[in-house]
MIZAZA-786515 format. One record per atom (N, C-alpha, C): residue number from 1; chain; residue in one letter; x, y, z. Coordinates in steps of 0.001 Angstrom, whole numbers, padded with zeros to 6 digits, always signed. Last residue first. Layout:
BEGIN
PT     k   c   r         x         y         z
PT   NUM   A   A         X         Y         Z
...
//
This chain:
BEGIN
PT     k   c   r         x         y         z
PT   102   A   X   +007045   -041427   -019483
PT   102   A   X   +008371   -042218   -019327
PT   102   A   X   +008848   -042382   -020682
PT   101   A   X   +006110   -038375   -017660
PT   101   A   X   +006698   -038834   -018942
PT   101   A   X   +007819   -040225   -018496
PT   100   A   X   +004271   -036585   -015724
PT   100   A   X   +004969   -037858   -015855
PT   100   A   X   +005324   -038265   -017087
PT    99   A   X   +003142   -033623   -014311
PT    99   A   X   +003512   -034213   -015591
PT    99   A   X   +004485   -035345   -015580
PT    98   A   X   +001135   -032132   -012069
PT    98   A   X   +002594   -032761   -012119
PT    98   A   X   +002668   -033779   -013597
PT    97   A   X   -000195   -029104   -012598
PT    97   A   X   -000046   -030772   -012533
PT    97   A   X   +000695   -031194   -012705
PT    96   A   X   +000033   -026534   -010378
PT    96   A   X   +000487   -027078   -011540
PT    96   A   X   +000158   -028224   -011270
PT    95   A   X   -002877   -025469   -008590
PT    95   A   X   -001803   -026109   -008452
PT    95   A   X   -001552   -026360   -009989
PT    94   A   X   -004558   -022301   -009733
PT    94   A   X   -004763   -024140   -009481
PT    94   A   X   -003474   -024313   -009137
PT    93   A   X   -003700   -018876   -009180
PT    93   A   X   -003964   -020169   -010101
PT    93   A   X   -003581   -021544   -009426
PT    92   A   X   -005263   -016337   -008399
PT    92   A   X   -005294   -017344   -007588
PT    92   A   X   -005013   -019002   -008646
PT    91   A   X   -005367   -012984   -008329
PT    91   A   X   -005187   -014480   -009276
PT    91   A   X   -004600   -015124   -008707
PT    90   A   X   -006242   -009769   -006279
PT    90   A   X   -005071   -011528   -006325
PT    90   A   X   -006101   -012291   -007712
PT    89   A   X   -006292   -007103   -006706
PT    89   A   X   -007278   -007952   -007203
PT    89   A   X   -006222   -009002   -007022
PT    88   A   X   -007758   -003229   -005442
PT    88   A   X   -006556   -004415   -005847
PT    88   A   X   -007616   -005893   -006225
PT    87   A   X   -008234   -000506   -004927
PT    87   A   X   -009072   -001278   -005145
PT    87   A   X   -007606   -002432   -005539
PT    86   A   X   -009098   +002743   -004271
PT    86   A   X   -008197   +001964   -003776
PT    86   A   X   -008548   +000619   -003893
PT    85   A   X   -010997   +004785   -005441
PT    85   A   X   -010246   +004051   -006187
PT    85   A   X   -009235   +003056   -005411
PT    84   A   X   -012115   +006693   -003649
PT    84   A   X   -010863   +006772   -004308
PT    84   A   X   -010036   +006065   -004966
PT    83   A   X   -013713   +004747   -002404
PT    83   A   X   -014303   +006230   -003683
PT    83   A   X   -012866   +006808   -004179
PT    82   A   X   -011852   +003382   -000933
PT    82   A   X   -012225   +002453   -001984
PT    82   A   X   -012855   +003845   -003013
PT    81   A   X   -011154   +004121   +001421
PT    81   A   X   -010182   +004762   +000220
PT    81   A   X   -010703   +004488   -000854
PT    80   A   X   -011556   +002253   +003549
PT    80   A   X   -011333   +003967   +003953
PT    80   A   X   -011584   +004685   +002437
PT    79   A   X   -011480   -000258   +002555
PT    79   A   X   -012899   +000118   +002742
PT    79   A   X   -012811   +001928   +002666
PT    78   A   X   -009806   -001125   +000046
PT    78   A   X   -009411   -000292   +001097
PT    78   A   X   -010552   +000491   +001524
PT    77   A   X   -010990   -004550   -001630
PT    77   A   X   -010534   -002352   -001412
PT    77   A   X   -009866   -002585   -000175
PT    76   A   X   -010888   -006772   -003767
PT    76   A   X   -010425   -006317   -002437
PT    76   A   X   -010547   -004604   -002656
PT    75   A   X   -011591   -009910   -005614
PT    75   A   X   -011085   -008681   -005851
PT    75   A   X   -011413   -007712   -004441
PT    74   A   X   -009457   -012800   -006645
PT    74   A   X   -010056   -012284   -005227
PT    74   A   X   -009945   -010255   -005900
PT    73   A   X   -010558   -016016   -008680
PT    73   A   X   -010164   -013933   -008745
PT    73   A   X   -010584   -013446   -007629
PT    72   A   X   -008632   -018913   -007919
PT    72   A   X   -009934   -017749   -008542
PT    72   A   X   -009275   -016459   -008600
PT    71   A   X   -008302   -021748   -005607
PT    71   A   X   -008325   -020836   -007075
PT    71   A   X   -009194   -019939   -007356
PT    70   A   X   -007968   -021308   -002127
PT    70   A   X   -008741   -021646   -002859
PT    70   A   X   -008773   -020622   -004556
PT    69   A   X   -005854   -020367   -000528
PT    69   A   X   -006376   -022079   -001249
PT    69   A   X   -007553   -022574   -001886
PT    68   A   X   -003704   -018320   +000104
PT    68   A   X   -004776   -018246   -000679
PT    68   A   X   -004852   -019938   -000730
PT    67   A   X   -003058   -016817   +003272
PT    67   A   X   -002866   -017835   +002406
PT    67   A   X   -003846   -018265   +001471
PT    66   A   X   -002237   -013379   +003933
PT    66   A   X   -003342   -014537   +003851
PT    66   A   X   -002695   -015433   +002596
PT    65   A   X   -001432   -010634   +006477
PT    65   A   X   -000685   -011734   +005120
PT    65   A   X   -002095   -012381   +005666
PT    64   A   X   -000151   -007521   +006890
PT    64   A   X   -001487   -007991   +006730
PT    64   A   X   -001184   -009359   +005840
PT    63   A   X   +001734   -004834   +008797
PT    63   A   X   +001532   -005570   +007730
PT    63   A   X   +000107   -006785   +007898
PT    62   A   X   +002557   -001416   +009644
PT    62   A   X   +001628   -002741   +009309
PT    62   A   X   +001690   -003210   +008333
PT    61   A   X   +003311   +001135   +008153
PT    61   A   X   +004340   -000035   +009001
PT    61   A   X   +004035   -001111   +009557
PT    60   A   X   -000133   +002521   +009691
PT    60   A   X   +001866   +002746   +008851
PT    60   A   X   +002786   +001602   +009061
PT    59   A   X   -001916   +000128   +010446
PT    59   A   X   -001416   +001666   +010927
PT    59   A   X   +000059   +001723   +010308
PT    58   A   X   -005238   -001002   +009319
PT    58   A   X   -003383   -001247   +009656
PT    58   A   X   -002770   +000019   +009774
PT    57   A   X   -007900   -002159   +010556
PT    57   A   X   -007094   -000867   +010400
PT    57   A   X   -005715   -001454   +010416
PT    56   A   X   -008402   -005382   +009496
PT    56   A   X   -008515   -004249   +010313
PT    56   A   X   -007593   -003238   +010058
PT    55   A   X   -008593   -006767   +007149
PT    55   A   X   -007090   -006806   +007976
PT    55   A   X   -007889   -006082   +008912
PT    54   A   X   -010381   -009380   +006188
PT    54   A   X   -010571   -008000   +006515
PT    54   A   X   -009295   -008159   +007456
PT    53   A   X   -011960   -011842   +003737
PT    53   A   X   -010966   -011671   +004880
PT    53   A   X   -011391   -010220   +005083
PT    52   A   X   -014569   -014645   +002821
PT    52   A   X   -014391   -013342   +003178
PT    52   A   X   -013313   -012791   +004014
PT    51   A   X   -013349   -017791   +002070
PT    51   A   X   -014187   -016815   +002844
PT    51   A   X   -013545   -015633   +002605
PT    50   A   X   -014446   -019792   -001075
PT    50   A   X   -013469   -018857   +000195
PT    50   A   X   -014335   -018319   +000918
PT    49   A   X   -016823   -020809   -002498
PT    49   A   X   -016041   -022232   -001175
PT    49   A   X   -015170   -021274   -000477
PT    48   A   X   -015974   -019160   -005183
PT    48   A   X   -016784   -019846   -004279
PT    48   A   X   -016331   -020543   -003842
PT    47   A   X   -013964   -016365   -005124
PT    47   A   X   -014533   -017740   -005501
PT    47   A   X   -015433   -018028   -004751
PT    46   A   X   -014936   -012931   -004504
PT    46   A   X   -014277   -014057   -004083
PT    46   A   X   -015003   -015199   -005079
PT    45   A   X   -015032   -009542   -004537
PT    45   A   X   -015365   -010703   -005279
PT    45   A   X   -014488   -011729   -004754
PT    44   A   X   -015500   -005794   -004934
PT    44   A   X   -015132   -007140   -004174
PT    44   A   X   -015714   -008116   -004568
PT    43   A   X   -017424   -004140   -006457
PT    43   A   X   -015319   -003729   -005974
PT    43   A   X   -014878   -005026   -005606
PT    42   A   X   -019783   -003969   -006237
PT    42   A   X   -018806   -005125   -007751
PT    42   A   X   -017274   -004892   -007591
PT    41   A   X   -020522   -003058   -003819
PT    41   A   X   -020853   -004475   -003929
PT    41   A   X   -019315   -004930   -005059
PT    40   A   X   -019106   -000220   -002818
PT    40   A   X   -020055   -000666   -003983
PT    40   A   X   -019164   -002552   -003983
PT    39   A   X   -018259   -000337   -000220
PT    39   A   X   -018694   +000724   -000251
PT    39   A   X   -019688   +000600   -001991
PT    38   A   X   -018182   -003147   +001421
PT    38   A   X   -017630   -002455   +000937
PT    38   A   X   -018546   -001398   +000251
PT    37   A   X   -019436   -005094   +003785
PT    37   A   X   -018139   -004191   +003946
PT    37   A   X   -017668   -002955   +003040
PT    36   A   X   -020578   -007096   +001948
PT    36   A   X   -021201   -006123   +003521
PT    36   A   X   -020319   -005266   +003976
PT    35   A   X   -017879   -008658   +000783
PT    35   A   X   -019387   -007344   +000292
PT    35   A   X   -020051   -006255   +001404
PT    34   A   X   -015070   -008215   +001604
PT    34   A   X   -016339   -008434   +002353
PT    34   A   X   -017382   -007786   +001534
PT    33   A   X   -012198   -007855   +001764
PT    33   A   X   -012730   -008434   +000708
PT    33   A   X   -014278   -009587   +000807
PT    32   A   X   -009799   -005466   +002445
PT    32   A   X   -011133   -006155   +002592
PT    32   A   X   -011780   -007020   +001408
PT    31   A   X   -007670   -004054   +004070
PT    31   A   X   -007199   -005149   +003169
PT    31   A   X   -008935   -005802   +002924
PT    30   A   X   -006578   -000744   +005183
PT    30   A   X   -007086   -001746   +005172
PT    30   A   X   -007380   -002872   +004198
PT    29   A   X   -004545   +002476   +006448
PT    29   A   X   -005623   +001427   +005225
PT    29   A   X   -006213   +000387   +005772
PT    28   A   X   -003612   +005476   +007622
PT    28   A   X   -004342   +004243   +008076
PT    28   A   X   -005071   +003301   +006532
PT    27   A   X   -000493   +006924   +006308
PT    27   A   X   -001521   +007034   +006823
PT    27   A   X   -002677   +005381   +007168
PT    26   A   X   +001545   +006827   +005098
PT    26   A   X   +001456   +007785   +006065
PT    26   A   X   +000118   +007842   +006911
PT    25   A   X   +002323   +003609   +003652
PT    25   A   X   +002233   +005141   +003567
PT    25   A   X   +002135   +005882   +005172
PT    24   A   X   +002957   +000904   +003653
PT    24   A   X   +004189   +002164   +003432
PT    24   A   X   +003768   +003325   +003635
PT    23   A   X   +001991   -001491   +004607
PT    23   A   X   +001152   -000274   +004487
PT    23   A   X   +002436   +000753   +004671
PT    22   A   X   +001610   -004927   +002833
PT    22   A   X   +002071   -003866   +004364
PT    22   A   X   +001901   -002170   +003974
PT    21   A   X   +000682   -007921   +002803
PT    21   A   X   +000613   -006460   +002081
PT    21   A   X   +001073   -005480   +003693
PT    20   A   X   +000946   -011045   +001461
PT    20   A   X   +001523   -010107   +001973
PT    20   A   X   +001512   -008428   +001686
PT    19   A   X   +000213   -014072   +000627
PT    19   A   X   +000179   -012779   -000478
PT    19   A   X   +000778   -011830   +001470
PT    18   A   X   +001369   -017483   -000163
PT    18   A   X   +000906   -016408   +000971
PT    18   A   X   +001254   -015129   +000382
PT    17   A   X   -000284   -020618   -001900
PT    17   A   X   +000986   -018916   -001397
PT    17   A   X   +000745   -017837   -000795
PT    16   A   X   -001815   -021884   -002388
PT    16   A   X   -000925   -022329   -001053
PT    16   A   X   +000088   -021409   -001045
PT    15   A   X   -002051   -021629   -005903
PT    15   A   X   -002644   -022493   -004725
PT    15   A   X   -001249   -022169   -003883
PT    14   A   X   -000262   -018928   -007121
PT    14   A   X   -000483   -020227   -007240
PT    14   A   X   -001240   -020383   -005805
PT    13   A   X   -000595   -015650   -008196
PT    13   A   X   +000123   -016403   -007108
PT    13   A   X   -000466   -018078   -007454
PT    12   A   X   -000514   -012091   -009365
PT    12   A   X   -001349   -013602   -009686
PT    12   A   X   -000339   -014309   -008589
PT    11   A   X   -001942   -009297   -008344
PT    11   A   X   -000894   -009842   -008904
PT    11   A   X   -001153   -011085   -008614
PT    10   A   X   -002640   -005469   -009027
PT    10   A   X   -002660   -006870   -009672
PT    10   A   X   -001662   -007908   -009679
PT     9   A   X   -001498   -003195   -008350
PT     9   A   X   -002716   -003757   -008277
PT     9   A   X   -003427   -004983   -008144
PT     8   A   X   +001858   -003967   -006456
PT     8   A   X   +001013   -003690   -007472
PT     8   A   X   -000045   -003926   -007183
PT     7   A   X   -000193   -001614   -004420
PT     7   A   X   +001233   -001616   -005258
PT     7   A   X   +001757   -002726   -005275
PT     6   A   X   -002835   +000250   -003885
PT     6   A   X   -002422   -000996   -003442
PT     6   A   X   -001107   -001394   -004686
PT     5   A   X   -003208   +003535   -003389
PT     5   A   X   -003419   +002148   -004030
PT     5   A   X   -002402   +001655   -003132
PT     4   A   X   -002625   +006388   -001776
PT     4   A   X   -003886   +005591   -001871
PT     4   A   X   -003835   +004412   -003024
PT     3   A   X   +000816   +005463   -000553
PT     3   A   X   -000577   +006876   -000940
PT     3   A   X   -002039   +006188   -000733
PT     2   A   X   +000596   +002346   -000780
PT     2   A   X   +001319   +003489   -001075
PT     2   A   X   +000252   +003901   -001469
PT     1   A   X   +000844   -001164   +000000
PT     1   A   X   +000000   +000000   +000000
PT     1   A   X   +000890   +001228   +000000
//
């Protein structure tokens, strides 16, 4: 997190990797990805079978980690910031298949 976005916006990860966001700026954010939470419904989006996360206020120099396991498109605000566009999105791809050749 810097200023008001999330840096980068966008970024893809495999099954069972842990995403990590920490808050460089100067001021208070947050990590949400709660409909009931967010300020317009189509900002946020999860697969089906995840749950819903929320960092709580992170204060400068906070950080905020989740392990993704379930594939898909997680899309997230910054409940504070979201009319400002503070909006990010994880890709969540399947495990590779392990390929056997004899």
């Amino acid at each position: 997190m810097s200023g008001m976005g999330f840096m980068p916006a966008t970024i893809t990860v495999n099954v069972g990797e842990k995403v990590i966001w920490k808050n460089s700026s100067q001021i208070f954010h947050n990590v949400v990805d709660d409909s009931s939470k967010a300020l317009y419904k189509v900002d946020v989006s999860l697969p089906s079978g995840s749950k819903p996360f929320d960092s709580g206020l992170l204060q400068p120099g906070r950080t905020f980690s989740r392990v993704f396991t379930t594939p898909g498109v997680y899309r997230y605000v910054c409940t504070l910031h979201e009319a400002n566009g503070m909006k990010g999105v994880v890709i969540v791809r399947p495990e590779p298949m392990l390929v056997v050749r004899k």
